[in-house]
mmCIF file as gemmi writes it, N, C-alpha and C atoms, coordinates in Angstrom:
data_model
loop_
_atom_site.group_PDB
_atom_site.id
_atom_site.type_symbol
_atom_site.label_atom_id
_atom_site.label_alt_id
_atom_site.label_comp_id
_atom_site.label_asym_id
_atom_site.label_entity_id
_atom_site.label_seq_id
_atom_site.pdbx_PDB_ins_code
_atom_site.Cartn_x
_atom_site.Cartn_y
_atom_site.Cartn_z
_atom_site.occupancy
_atom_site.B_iso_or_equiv
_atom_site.pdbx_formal_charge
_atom_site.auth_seq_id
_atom_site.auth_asym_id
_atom_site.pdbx_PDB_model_num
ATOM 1 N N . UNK Axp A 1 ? 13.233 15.5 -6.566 1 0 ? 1 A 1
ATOM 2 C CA . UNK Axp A 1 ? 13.2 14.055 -6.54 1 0 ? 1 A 1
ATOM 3 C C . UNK Axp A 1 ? 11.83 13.565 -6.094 1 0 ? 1 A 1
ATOM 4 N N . UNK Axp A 2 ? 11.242 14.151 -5.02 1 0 ? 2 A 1
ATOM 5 C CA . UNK Axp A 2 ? 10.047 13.761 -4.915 1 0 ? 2 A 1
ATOM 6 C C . UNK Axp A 2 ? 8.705 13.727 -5.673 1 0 ? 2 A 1
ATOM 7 N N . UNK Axp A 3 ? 8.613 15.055 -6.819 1 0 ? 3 A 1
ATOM 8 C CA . UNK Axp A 3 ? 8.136 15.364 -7.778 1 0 ? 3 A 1
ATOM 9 C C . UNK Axp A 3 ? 8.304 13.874 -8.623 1 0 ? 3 A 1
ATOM 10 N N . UNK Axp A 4 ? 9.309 13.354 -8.726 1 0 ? 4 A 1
ATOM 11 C CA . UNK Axp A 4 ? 9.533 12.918 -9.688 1 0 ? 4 A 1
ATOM 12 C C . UNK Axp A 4 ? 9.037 11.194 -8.827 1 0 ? 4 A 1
ATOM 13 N N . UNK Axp A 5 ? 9.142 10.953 -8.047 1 0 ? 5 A 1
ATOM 14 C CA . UNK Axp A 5 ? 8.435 9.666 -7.438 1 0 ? 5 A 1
ATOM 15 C C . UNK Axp A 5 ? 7.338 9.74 -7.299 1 0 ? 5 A 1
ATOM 16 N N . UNK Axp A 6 ? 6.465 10.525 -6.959 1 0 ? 6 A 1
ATOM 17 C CA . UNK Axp A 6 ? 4.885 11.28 -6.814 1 0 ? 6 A 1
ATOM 18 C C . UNK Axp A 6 ? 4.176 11.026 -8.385 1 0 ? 6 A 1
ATOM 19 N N . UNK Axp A 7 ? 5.081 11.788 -9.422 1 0 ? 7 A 1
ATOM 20 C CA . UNK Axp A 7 ? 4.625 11.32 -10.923 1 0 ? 7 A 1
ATOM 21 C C . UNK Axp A 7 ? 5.211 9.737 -11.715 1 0 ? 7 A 1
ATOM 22 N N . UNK Axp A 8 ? 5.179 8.571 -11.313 1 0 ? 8 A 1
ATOM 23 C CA . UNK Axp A 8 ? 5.035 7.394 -11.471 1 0 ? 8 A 1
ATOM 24 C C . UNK Axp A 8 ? 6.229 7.204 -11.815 1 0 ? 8 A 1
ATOM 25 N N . UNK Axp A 9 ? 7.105 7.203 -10.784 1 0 ? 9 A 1
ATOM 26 C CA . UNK Axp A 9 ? 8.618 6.659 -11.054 1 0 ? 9 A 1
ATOM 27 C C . UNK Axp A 9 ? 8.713 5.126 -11.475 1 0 ? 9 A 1
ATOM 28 N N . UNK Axp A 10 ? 9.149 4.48 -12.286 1 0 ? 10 A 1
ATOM 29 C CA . UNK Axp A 10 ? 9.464 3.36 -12.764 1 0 ? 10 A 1
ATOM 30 C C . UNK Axp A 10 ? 10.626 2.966 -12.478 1 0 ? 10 A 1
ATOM 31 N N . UNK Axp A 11 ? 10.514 1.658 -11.778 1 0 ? 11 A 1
ATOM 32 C CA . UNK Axp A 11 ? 11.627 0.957 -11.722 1 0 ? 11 A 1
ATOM 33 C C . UNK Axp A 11 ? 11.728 0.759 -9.704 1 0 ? 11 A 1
ATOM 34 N N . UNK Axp A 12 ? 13.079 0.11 -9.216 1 0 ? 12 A 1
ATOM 35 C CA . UNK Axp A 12 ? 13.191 -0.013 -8.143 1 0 ? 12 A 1
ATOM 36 C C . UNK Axp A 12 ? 14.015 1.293 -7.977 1 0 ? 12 A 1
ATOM 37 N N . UNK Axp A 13 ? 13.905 1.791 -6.971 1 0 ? 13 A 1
ATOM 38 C CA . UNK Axp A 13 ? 13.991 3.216 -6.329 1 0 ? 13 A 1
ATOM 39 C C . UNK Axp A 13 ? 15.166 2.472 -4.873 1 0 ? 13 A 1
ATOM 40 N N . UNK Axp A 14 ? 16.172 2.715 -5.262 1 0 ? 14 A 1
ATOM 41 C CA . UNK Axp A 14 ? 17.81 2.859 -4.722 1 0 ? 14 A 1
ATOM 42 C C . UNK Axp A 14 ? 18.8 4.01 -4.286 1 0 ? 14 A 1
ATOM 43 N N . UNK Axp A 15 ? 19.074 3.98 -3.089 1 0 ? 15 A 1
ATOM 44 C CA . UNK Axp A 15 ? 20.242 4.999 -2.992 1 0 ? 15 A 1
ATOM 45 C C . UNK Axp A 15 ? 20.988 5.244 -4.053 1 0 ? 15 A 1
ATOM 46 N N . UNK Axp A 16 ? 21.363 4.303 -4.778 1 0 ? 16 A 1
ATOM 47 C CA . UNK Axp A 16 ? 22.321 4.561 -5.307 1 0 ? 16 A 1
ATOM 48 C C . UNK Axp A 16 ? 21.919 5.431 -7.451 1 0 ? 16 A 1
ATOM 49 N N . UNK Axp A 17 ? 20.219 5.287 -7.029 1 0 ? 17 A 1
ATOM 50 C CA . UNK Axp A 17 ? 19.607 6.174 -8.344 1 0 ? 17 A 1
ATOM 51 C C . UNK Axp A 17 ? 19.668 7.001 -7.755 1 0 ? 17 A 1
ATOM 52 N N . UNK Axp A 18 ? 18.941 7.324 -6.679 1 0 ? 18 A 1
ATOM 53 C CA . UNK Axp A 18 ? 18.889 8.417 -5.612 1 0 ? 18 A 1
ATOM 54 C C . UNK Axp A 18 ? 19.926 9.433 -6.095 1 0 ? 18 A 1
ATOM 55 N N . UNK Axp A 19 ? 21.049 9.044 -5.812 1 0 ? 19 A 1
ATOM 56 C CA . UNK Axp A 19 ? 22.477 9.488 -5.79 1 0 ? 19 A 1
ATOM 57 C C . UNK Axp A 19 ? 22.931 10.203 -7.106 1 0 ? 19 A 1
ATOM 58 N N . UNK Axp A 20 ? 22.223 9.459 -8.335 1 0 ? 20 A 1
ATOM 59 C CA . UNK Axp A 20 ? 22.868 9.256 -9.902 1 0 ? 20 A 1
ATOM 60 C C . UNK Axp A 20 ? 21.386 11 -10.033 1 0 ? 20 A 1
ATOM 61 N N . UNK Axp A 21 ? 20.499 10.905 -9.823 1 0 ? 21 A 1
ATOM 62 C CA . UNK Axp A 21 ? 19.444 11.641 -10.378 1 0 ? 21 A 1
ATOM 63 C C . UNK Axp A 21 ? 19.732 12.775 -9.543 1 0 ? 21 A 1
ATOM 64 N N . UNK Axp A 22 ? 20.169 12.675 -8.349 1 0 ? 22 A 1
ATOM 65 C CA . UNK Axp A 22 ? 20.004 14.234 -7.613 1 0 ? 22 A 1
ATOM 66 C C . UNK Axp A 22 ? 21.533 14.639 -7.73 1 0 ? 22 A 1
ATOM 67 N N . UNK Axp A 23 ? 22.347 14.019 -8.552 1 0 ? 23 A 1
ATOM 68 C CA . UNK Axp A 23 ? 23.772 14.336 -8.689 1 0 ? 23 A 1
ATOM 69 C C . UNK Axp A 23 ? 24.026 14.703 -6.737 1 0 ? 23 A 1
ATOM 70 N N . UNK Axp A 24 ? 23.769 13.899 -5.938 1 0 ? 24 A 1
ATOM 71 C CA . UNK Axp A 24 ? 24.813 13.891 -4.816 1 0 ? 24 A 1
ATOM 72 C C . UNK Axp A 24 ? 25.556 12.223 -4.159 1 0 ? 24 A 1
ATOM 73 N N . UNK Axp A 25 ? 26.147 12.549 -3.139 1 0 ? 25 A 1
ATOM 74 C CA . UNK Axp A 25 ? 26.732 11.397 -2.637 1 0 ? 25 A 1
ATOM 75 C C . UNK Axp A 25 ? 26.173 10.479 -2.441 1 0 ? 25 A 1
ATOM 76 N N . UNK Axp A 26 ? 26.694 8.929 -2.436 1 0 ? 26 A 1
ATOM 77 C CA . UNK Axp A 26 ? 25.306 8.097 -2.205 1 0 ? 26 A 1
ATOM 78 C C . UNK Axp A 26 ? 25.288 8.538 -0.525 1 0 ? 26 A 1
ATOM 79 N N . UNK Axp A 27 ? 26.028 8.577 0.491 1 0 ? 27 A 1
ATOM 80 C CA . UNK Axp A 27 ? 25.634 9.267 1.691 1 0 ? 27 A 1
ATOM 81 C C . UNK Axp A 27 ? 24.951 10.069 2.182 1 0 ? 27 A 1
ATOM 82 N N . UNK Axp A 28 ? 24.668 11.126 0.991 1 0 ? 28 A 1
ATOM 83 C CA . UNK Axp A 28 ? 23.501 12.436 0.74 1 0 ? 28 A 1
ATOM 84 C C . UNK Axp A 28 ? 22.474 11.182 0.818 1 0 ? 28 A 1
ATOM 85 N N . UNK Axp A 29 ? 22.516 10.508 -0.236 1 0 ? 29 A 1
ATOM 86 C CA . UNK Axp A 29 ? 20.912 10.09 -0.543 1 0 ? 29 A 1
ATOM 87 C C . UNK Axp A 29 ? 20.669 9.21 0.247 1 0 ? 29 A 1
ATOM 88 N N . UNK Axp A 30 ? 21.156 8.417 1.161 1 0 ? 30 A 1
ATOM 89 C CA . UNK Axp A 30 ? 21.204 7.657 2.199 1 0 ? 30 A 1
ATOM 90 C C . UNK Axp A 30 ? 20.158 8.296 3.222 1 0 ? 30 A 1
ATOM 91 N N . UNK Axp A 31 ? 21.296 9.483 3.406 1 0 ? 31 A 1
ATOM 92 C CA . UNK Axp A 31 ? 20.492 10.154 4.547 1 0 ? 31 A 1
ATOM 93 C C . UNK Axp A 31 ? 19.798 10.826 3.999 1 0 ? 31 A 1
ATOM 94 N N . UNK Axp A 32 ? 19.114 11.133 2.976 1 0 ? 32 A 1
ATOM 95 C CA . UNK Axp A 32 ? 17.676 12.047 2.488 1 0 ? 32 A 1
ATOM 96 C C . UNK Axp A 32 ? 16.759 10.8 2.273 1 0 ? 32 A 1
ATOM 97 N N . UNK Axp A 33 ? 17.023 9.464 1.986 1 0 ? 33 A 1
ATOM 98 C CA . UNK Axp A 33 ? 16.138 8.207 1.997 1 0 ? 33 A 1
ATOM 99 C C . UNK Axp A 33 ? 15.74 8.294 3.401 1 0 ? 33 A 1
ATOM 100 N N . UNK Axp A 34 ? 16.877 7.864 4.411 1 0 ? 34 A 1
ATOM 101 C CA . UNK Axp A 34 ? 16.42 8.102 5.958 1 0 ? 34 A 1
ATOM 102 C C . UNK Axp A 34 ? 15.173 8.865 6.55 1 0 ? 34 A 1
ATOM 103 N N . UNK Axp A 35 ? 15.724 10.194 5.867 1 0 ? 35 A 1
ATOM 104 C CA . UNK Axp A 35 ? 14.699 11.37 6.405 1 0 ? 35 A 1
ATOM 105 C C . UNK Axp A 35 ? 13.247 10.968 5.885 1 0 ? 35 A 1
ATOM 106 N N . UNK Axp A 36 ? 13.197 10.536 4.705 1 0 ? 36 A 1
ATOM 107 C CA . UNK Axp A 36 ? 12.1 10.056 4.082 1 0 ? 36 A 1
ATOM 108 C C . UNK Axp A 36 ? 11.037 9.057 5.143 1 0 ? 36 A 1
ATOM 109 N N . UNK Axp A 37 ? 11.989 8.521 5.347 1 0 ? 37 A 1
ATOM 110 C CA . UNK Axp A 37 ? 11.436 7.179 5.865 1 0 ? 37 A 1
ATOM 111 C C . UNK Axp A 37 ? 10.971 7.519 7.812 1 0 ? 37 A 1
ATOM 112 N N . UNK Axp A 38 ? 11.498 7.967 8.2 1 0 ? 38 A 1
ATOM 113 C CA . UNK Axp A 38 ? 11.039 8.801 9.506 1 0 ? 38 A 1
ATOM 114 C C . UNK Axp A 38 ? 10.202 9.526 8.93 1 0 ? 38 A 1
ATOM 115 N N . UNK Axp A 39 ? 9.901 10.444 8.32 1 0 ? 39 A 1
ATOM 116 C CA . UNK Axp A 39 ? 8.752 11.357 7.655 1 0 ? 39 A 1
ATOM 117 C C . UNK Axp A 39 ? 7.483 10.523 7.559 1 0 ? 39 A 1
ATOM 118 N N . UNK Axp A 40 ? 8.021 9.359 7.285 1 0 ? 40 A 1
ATOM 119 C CA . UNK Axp A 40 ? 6.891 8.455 6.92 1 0 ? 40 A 1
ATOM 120 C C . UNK Axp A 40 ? 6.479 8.155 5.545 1 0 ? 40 A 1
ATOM 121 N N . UNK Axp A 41 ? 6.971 9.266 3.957 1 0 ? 41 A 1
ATOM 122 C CA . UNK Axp A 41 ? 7.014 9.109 3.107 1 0 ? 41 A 1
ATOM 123 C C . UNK Axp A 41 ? 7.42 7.867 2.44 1 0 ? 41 A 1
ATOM 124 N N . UNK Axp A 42 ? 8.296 7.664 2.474 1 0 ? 42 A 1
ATOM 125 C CA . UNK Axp A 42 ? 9.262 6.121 1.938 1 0 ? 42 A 1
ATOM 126 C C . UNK Axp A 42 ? 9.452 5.083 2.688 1 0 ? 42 A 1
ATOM 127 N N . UNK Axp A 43 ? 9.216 4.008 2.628 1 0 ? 43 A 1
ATOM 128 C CA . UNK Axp A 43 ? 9.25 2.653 3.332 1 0 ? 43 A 1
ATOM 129 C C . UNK Axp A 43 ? 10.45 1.522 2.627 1 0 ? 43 A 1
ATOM 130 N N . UNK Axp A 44 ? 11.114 1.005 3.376 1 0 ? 44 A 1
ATOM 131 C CA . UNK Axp A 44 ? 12.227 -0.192 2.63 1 0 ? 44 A 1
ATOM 132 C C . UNK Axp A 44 ? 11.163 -1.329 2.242 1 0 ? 44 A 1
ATOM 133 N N . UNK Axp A 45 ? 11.523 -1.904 0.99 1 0 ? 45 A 1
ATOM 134 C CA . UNK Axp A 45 ? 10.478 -3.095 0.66 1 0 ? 45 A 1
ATOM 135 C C . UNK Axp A 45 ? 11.387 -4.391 1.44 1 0 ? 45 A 1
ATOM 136 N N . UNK Axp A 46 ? 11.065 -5.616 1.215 1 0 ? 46 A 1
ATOM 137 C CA . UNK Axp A 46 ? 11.606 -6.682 2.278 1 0 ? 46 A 1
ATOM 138 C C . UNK Axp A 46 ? 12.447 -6.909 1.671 1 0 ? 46 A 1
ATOM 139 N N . UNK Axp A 47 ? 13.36 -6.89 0.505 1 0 ? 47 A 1
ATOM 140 C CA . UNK Axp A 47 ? 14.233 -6.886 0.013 1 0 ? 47 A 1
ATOM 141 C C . UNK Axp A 47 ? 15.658 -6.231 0.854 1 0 ? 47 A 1
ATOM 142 N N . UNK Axp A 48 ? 16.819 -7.171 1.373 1 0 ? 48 A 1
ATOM 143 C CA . UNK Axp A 48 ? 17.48 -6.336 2.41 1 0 ? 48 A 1
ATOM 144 C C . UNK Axp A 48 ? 19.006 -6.276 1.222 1 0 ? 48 A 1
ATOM 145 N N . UNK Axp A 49 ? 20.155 -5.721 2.164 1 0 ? 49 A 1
ATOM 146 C CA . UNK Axp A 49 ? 21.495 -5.92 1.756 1 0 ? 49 A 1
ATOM 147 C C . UNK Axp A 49 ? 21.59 -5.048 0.355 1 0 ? 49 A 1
ATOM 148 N N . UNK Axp A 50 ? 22.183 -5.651 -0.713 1 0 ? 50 A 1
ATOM 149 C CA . UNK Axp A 50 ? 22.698 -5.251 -1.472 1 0 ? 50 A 1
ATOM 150 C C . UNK Axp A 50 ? 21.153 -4.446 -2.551 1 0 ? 50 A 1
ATOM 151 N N . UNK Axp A 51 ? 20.08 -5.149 -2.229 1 0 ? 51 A 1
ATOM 152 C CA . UNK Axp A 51 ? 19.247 -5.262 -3.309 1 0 ? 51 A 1
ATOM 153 C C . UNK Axp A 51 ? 17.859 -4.526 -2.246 1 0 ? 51 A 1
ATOM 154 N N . UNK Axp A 52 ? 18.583 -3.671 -1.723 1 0 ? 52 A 1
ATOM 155 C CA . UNK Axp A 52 ? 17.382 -2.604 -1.158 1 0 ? 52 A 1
ATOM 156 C C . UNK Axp A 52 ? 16.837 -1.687 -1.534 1 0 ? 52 A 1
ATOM 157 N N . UNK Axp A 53 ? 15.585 -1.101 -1.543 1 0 ? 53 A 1
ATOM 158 C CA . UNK Axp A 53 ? 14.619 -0.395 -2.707 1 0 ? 53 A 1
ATOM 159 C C . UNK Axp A 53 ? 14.044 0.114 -1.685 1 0 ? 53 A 1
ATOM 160 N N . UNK Axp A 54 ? 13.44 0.983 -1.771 1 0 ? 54 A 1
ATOM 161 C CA . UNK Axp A 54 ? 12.161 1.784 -1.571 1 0 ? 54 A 1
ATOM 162 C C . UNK Axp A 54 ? 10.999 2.394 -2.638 1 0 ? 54 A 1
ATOM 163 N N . UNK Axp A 55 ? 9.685 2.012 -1.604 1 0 ? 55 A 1
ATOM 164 C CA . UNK Axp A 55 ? 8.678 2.76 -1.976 1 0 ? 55 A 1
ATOM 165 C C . UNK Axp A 55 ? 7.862 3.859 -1.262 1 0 ? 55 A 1
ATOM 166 N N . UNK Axp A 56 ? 7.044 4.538 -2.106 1 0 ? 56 A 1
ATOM 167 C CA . UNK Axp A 56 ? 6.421 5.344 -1.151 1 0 ? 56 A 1
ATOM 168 C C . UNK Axp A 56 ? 4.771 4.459 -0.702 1 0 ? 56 A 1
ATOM 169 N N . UNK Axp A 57 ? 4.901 5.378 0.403 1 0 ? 57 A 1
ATOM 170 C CA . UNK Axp A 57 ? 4.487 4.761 1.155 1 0 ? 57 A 1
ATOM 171 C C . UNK Axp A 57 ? 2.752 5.221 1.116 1 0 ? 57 A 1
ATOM 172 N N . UNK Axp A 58 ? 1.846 4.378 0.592 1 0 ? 58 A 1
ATOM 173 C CA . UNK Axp A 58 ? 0.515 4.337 0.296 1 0 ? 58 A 1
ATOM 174 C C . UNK Axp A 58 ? 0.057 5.42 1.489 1 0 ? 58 A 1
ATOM 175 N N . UNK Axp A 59 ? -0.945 6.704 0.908 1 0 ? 59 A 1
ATOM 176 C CA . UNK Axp A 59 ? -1.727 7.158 1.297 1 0 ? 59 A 1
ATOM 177 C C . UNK Axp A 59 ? -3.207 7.175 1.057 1 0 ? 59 A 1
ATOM 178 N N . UNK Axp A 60 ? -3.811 7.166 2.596 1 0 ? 60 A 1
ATOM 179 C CA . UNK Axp A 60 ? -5.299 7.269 2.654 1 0 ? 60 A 1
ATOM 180 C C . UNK Axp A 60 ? -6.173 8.451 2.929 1 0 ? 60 A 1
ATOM 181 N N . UNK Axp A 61 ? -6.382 8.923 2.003 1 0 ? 61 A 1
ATOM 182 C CA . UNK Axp A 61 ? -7.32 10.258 2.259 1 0 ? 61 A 1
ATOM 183 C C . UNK Axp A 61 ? -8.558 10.284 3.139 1 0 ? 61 A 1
């Protein structure tokens, strides 16, 4: 999955694609978004509730 956000994922990025692409629970992808996001990789955009997305999160070399 990360491979696949790293090479120019299109679209808004959801638990619930999360869920559909890595064939697991949306609870799996919940908590693998989570982990993301403590990692520091993935950030929630300001978009809250039903219509929550993530991106990754801009790196500076």
């Amino acid at each position: 999955m990360l491979n696949l956000l790293f090479d120019n994922f299109f679209g808004k990025l959801t638990s619930g694609k999360w869920a559909k692409i890595t064939k697991c629970s949306s609870d799996t992808a919940l908590n693998d978004i989570k982990d993301l996001i403590g990692k520091g990789i993935l950030t929630k955009t300001d978009q809250g509730g039903r219509s929550t997305n993530y991106i990754l999160v801009e790196s500076n070399p």
